[in-house]
ZAMARGU-4260 file (C-alpha; in steps of 0.2 Angstrom, whole numbers, plus 5000, padded with zeros to 4 digits):
<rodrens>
0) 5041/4987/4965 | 5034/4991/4983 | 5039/4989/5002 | 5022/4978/4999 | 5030/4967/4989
5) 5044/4965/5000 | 5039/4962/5016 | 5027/4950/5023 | 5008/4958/5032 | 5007/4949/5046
10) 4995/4960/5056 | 4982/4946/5057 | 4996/4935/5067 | 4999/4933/5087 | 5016/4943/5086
15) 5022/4931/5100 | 5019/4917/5090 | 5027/4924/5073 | 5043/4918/5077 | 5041/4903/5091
20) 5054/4891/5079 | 5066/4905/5081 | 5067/4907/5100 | 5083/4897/5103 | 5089/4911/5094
25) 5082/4925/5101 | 5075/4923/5115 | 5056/4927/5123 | 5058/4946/5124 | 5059/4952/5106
30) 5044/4954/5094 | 5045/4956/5076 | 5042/4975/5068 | 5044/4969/5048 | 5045/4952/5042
35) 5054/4951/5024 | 5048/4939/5007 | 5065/4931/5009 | 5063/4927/5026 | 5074/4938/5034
40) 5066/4950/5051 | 5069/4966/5061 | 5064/4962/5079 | 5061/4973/5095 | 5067/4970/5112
45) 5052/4972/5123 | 5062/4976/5138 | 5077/4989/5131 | 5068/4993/5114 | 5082/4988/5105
50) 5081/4983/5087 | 5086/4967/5079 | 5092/4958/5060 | 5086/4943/5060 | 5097/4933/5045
55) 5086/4918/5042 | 5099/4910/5028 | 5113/4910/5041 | 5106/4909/5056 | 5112/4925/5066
60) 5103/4939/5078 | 5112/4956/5075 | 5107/4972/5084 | 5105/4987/5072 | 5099/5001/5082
65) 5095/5005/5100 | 5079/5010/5096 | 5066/5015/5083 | 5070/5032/5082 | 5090/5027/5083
70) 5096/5045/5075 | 5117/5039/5069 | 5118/5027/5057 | 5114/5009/5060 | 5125/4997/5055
75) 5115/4982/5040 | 5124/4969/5030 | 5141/4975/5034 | 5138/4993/5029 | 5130/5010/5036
80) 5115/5014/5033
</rodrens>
């Protein structure tokens, strides 16, 4: 099995649009980075380039990192990683 299997291209998509039936959620400033097969998104602020879980099955926005290159540990799932 591969990250290719796991995730979902969506490079031939408007980014801004990815996501439209989840803005109530998140808002109009973060843009997805990798879109899951379950459903489930990492998105990044556009104005703080903080990055964000996106739990599809529950419904909840969590911040994981404040940026991509976030050196500590972030926090995933209820564990460090």
């Amino acid at each position: 099995m591969t990250l290719d299997d796991l995730t979902v291209n969506f490079s031939h998509l408007k980014r801004e649009e990815v996501l439209s039936g989840w803005e109530w959620l998140i808002g109009d400033k973060k843009l997805p980075i990798l879109l899951a097969a379950s459903g489930d998104a990492f998105l990044q602020n556009v104005e703080n380039r903080g990055i964000y879980w996106l739990d599809v099955g529950v419904g909840e926005l969590n911040k994981v990192a404040e940026d991509r290159l976030h050196k500590t540990p972030i926090r995933f799932d209820g564990a460090y990683i």
